[in-house]
N, C-alpha and C positions, 0 to 999 in steps of 0.2 A: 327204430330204436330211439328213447326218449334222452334227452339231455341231461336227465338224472342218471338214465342207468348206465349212460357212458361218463358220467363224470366217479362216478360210484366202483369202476371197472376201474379208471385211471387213479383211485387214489388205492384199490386193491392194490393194480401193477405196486403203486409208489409205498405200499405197506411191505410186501412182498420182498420189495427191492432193500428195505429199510431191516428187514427180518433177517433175510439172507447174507447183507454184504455191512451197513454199520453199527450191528450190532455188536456181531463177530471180533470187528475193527477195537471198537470201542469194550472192548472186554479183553484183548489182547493185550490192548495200551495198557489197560489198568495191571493186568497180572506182570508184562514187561518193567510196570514203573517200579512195578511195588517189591520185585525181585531183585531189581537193579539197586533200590534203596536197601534192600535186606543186605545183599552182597558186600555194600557199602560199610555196614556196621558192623557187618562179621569179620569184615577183612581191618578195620580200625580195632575189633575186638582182640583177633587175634595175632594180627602181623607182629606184634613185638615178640609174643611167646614164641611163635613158629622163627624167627630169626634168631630169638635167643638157643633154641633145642639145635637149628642149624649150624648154627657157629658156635659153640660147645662140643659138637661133634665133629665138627671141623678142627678147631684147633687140641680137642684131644689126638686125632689124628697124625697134628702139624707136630705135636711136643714128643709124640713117641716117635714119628722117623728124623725127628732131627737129634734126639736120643740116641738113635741105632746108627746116623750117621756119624755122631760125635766116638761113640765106640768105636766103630769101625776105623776110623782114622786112629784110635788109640794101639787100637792091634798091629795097623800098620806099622807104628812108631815100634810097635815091639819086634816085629819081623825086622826091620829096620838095623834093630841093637844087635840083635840074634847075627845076623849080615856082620857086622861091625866086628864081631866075634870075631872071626876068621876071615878078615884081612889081615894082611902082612904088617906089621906095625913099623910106620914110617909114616915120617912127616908128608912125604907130597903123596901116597896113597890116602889118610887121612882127609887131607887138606880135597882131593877129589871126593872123596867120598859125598864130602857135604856141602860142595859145588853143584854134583849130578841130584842132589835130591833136595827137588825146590816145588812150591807149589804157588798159587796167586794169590794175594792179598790185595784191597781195594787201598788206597791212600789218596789224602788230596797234598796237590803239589802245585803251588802257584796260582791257586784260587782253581784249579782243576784236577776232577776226580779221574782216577785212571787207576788201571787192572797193572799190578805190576809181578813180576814173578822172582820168587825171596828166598832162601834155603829155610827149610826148614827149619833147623837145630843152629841156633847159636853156638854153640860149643860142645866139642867131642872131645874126649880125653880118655887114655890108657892111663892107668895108677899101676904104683904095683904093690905089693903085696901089704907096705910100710904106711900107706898113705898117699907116698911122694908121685906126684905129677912127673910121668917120662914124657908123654906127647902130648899137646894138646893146642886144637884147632879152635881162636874166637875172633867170628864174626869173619870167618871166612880165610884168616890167617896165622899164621906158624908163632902162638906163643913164645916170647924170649923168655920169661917172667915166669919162671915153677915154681910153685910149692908143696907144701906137704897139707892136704887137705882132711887127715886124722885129726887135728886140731882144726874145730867149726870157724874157730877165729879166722884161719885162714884162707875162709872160703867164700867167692864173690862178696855175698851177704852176711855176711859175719857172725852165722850162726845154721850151717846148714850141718847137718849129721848123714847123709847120706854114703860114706866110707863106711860108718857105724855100723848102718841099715844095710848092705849090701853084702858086705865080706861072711858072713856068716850060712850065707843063703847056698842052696846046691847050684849044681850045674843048670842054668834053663831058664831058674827063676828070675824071678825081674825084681826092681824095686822101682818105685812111681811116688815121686816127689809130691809134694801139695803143690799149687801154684803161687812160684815165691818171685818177689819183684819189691822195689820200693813203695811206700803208696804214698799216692796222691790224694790230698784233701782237695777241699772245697774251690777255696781261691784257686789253685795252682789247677784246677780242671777249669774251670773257667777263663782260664788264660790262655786253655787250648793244651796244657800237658794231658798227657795220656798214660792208663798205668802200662809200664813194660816189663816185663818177666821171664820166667821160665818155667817147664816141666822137665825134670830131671829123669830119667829111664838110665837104670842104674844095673849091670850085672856082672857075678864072677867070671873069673875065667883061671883055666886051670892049667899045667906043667905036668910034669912028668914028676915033678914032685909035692903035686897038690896044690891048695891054692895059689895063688900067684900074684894078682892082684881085681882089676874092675874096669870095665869099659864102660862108661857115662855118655849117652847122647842128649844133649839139653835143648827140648823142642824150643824153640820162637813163641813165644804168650801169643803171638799175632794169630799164629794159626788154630788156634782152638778158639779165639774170641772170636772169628770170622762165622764159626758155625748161628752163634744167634747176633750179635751185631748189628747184622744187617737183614733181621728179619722183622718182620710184622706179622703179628699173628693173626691180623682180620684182610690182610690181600696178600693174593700168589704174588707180585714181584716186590724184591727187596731194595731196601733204600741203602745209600751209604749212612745216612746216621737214624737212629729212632730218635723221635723227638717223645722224649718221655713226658710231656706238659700233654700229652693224650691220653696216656697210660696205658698204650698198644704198643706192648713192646714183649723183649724175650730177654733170661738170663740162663746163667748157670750156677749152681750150687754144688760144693764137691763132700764127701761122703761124711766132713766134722759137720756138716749144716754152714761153713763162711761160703761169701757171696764170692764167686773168682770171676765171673763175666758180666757187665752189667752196661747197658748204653751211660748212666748215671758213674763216670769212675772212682768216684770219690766212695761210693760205697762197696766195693773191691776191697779185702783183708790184703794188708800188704805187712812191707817191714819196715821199721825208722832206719835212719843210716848205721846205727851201730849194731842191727839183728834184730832186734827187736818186734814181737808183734804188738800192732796198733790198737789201743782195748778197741771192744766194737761194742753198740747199741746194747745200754740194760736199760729197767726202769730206774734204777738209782743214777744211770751216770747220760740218760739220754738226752737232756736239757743242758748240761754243761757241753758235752761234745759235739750237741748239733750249732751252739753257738762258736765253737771252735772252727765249725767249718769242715769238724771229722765224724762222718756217718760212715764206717766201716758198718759191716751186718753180720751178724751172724745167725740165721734163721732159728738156732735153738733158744735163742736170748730173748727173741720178740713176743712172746707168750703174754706179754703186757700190752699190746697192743689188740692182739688178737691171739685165743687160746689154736685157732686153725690152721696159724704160719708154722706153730710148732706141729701140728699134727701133721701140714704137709711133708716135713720132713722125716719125720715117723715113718708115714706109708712110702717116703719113696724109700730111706732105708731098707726098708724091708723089702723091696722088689715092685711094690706096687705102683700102679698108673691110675691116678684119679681127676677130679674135678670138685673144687674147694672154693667157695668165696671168702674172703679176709675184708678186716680193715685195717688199711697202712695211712698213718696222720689224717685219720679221718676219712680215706678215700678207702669204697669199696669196692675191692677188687676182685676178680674171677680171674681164677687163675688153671690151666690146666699142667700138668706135671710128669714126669715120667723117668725112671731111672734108667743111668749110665750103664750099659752092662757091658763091662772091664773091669775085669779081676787082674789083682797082682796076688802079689807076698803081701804086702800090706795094706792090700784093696779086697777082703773077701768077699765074699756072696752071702746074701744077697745086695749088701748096699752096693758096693764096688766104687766107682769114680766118683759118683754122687748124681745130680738130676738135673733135670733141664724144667725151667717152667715159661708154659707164654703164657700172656694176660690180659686183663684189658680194665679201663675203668668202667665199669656197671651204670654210674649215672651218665655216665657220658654217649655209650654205646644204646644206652635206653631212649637219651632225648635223640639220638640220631633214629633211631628208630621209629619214637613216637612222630617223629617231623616227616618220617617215610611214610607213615600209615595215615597221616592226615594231608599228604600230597596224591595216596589210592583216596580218602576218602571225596578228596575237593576232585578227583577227574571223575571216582564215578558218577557223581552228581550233578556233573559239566553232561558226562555222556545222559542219565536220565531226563535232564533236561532235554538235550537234544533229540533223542526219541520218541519226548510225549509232544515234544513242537513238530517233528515231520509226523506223527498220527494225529493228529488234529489240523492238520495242514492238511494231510489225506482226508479225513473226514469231510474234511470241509469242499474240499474237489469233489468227492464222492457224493456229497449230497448235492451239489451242483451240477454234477451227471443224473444225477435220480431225477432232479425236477427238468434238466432237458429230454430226458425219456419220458417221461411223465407226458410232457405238454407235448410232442414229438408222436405219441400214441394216440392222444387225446385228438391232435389234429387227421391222424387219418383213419379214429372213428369217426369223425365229421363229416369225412370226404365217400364214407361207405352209405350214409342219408341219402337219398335220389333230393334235388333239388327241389323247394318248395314244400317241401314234407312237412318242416319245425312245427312241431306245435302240434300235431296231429297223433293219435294214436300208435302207436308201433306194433307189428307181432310181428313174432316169430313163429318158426318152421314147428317149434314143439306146439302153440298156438292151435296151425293152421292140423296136426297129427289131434288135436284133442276135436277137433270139431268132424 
């Protein structure tokens, strides 16, 4: 065998080897690199979309059960009154009544948050037929101090009509106060006051010679601001305060469109000390009151800001659960919404209580976003990098294996020569067949 035709044999092998094993390699890396970088761009393309469609239907989700939960606790209150009914009317029956029915509230107390448990109802009161206060339980003890509550003047807030609302009503029916409480502006919320109130569930009750007078259970504000409070509408665990300078936060709105729950208190409809309600946010009076330090809301008023804030209120009236973006002082907002369904006598169907909305700031929730999808773009490119550095790392072993096979074959074609041959003629067996 001649020197050519075994060198000619060892670069077949080493073609052979090159055909079979890095070409393969080398067409892999390419399709691997080139997907890894498509991957890349698709997921920068789309990760904002795909978390905005996620968390949209996440927190449509989040605004209807904490809706059905905000009812459900309303029913209770009325089961509650219904109860209230038919106890024996006496002061220490009373006074237990709304001792035994308490639920949790979060407070901080001495720079420490803690779970406390609170009665419900600030104040219970039997009336009787006249107006006039016969029992009545505030704040967990035996009123000295009656009055005659037919005249509003003479009622906590000095302008409540709920004797008015009440006495006319049949056997059963309820009456459900708006959420009334003092409010608090600007300053006085930044000094750490808080708005405090009440929901009034107001009903007859009858004799043997008809009407008679009213039995009032007046919920604690505490526990219905608990429902959104202390939610977030882009994570399952809740905080004690929303820090609204995010715009991830949650309220409530009751069935006139004012704002009754809000992390922000100062825009809560409240009353002055003499009854009175506080105007709330128009275009004509917005710039004077925001410099007062008094942004009360009332979502039907805001249509000058955005024509949507009023529409959200529209569709929840009417029963509906949607998904709205707004602009509030410039910031646009996604907000998703869902109505209260609690009906009274003066809560009908479909608005009922009013609605719940969670929300969030849009630019804000987008740069967190875009900053997520360029943290996938910068690792997929870390990982494509590293891929095509171990296949080319391979490659390069691989071809350092080819040429020791190579030279590894070549040496024991050498060794198959009988000694002293080089240089001479070669045949083969097919040769020696042709002759």
């Amino acid at each position: 065998m001649s020197k050519t035709t075994k060198d000619k044999r060892s670069l077949n092998i080493g073609g052979v080897f090159f055909l079979l094993i890095v070409i393969p390699l080398s067409l892999m890396a390419f399709l691997i690199a080139n997907g890894m970088f498509k991957l890349g761009v698709t997921i920068n393309e789309r990760t904002v979309k795909v978390l905005d469609n996620r968390v949209q239907e996440d927190i449509r989700a989040r605004a209807v059960n904490t809706a059905n939960e905000v009812a459900s606790f309303l029913r209770e209150c009325n089961k509650d009154l219904q109860v209230a009914t038919i106890i024996p009317a006496s002061d220490s029956l009373y006074k237990q009544f709304v001792s035994e029915n308490k639920r949790p509230v979060w407070i901080k107390s001495n720079g420490k948050i803690q779970q406390v448990m609170i009665p419900l109802y600030k104040e219970m009161a039997l009336i009787d037929k006249n107006g006039n206060e016969q029992i009545k339980i505030v704040d967990g003890q035996v009123a000295k101090k009656l009055v005659n509550v037919s005249n509003p003047a003479n009622t906590t807030y000095k302008s409540e009509d709920y004797f008015a609302k009440t006495k006319n009503l049949n056997k059963g029916e309820i009456y459900v106060s708006p959420v009334t409480g003092l409010y608090v502006d600007k300053a006085a919320f930044a000094k750490g006051q808080k708005f405090s109130g009440v929901v009034r569930f107001a009903t007859p009750v009858f004799n043997q010679n008809g009407f008679a007078g009213i039995i009032v259970l007046s919920l604690d504000y505490r526990h219905l601001a608990e429902f959104t409070d202390h939610l977030i509408p882009t994570q399952a665990e809740k905080v004690f305060e929303a820090d609204t300078s995010t715009g991830d936060y949650a309220y409530m709105v009751d069935h006139r469109g004012f704002m009754i729950v809000h992390p922000t208190d100062s825009h809560i409809v409240g009353l002055t000390p003499d009854g009175k309600v506080v105007p709330t946010l128009t275009a004509e009076n917005a710039a004077e009151m925001s410099k007062k330090g008094m942004e009360a809301l009332n979502m039907n008023q805001l249509g000058f800001m955005d024509p949507n804030i009023v529409k959200i209120t529209k569709d929840a009236s009417q029963g509906k659960t949607g998904i709205l973006m707004y602009k509030y002082n410039g910031v646009t907002k996604f907000v998703a919404y869902a109505p209260i369904k609690f009906y009274a006598s003066n809560l009908p169907q479909p608005a009922g209580f009013g609605w719940v909305g969670l929300g969030l700031d849009v630019d804000k929730f987008n740069a967190e976003a875009t900053k997520l999808s360029k943290n996938i773009e910068k690792e997929s490119k870390a990982w494509t990098a590293t891929v095509i550095f171990i296949l080319i790392a391979s490659m390069i072993i691989l071809f350092f294996i080819m040429l020791l096979l190579v030279r590894g074959i070549t040496r024991s074609l050498r060794a198959e020569v009988p000694k002293g041959s080089e240089g001479s003629e070669s045949f083969d067996d097919d040769d020696d067949d042709d002759k």
